[in-house]
Residue, then its C-alpha position, 0 to 999 in steps of 0.5 A: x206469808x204463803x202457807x204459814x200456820x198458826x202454832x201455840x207451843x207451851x213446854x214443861x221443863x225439869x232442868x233449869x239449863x233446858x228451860x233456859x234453852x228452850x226458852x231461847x230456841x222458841x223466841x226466835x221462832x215466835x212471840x212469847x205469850x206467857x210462862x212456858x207458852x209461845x205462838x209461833x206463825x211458822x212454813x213447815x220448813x220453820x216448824x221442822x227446823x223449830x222442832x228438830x232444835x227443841x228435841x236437841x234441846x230437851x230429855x226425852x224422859x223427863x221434859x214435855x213440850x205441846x205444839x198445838x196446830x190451829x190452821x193456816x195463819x191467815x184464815x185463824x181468827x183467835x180469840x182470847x179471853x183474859x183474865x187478870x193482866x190485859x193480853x196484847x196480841x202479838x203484832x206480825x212484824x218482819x224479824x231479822x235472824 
Protein backbone atom coordinates (compact mmCIF):
# COMPACT_ATOMS: atom_id res chain seq x y z
CA UNK A 1 0.00 0.00 0.00
CA UNK A 2 0.95 3.73 -1.06
CA UNK A 3 2.73 5.74 1.83
CA UNK A 4 3.07 2.96 4.43
CA UNK A 5 6.01 2.86 7.06
CA UNK A 6 7.81 0.62 8.62
CA UNK A 7 7.27 0.70 12.37
CA UNK A 8 9.01 -1.53 15.52
CA UNK A 9 6.89 -0.95 18.55
CA UNK A 10 8.17 -2.40 21.78
CA UNK A 11 6.11 -1.22 25.31
CA UNK A 12 6.90 -1.76 29.23
CA UNK A 13 4.10 -1.83 30.99
CA UNK A 14 3.60 -1.60 35.01
CA UNK A 15 -0.18 -3.03 35.51
CA UNK A 16 -1.18 -6.46 34.14
CA UNK A 17 -4.82 -4.91 32.79
CA UNK A 18 -2.78 -2.26 30.59
CA UNK A 19 -0.18 -4.82 29.54
CA UNK A 20 -3.07 -7.02 28.61
CA UNK A 21 -4.69 -3.92 26.82
CA UNK A 22 -1.79 -2.94 25.09
CA UNK A 23 -1.18 -5.90 23.96
CA UNK A 24 -4.53 -6.05 22.13
CA UNK A 25 -4.51 -2.52 20.94
CA UNK A 26 -1.16 -3.46 19.09
CA UNK A 27 -2.40 -6.72 17.49
CA UNK A 28 -4.59 -5.24 15.53
CA UNK A 29 -2.32 -2.72 14.23
CA UNK A 30 0.38 -5.19 13.45
CA UNK A 31 2.27 -8.51 13.81
CA UNK A 32 3.35 -9.59 16.97
CA UNK A 33 7.46 -10.41 17.02
CA UNK A 34 8.10 -11.24 20.52
CA UNK A 35 7.46 -10.40 24.35
CA UNK A 36 6.53 -6.41 24.40
CA UNK A 37 7.77 -5.88 20.71
CA UNK A 38 5.24 -5.37 17.49
CA UNK A 39 5.80 -4.50 13.91
CA UNK A 40 3.47 -2.66 12.37
CA UNK A 41 3.38 -1.34 8.39
CA UNK A 42 1.09 1.33 8.93
CA UNK A 43 -0.43 5.08 6.73
CA UNK A 44 -0.22 7.87 8.96
CA UNK A 45 -3.57 8.04 9.51
CA UNK A 46 -3.29 4.31 11.06
CA UNK A 47 -0.21 5.32 13.21
CA UNK A 48 -2.29 8.58 14.49
CA UNK A 49 -5.46 6.06 15.20
CA UNK A 50 -2.66 3.45 16.88
CA UNK A 51 -1.11 5.86 18.82
CA UNK A 52 -4.12 7.94 20.21
CA UNK A 53 -5.46 4.23 21.24
CA UNK A 54 -2.42 3.47 23.28
CA UNK A 55 -2.20 6.65 25.11
CA UNK A 56 -5.65 5.70 26.28
CA UNK A 57 -4.68 2.76 27.12
CA UNK A 58 -1.40 3.30 29.30
CA UNK A 59 -0.25 5.82 32.32
CA UNK A 60 1.61 8.22 31.41
CA UNK A 61 3.57 8.24 34.81
CA UNK A 62 4.46 4.93 34.91
CA UNK A 63 3.94 2.81 31.57
CA UNK A 64 6.56 3.59 28.38
CA UNK A 65 6.18 2.57 25.01
CA UNK A 66 8.90 3.00 21.90
CA UNK A 67 7.53 3.36 18.40
CA UNK A 68 10.61 3.29 16.21
CA UNK A 69 10.10 4.55 12.36
CA UNK A 70 12.28 2.54 10.04
CA UNK A 71 11.03 4.38 6.71
CA UNK A 72 8.70 3.71 4.14
CA UNK A 73 7.48 0.10 4.26
CA UNK A 74 8.47 -0.82 0.58
CA UNK A 75 12.11 0.41 0.18
CA UNK A 76 13.01 -1.04 4.12
CA UNK A 77 15.00 -4.21 3.77
CA UNK A 78 15.11 -5.76 7.22
CA UNK A 79 17.58 -7.86 8.42
CA UNK A 80 17.36 -9.90 11.44
CA UNK A 81 19.95 -11.61 13.26
CA UNK A 82 18.41 -14.34 15.52
CA UNK A 83 19.38 -15.92 18.36
CA UNK A 84 17.85 -19.19 19.81
CA UNK A 85 14.49 -20.08 18.43
CA UNK A 86 14.36 -19.36 14.60
CA UNK A 87 12.54 -15.87 13.28
CA UNK A 88 9.84 -16.09 10.73
CA UNK A 89 9.07 -12.65 9.36
CA UNK A 90 5.74 -11.84 9.29
CA UNK A 91 3.94 -12.52 5.72
CA UNK A 92 1.88 -9.09 4.31
CA UNK A 93 -1.22 -10.52 4.20
CA UNK A 94 -4.77 -8.31 4.02
CA UNK A 95 -6.57 -8.27 7.48
CA UNK A 96 -10.27 -7.85 8.03
CA UNK A 97 -11.31 -5.45 10.96
Amino acid sequence: MANERLYIVTYDISDPKRLRRVFRILKGFGHWLQFSVFQCRLTGRRRSEMTASLEEAMNMAQDHILIMDLGPADKVDVRVESLGRQYEAPKRQPTIV
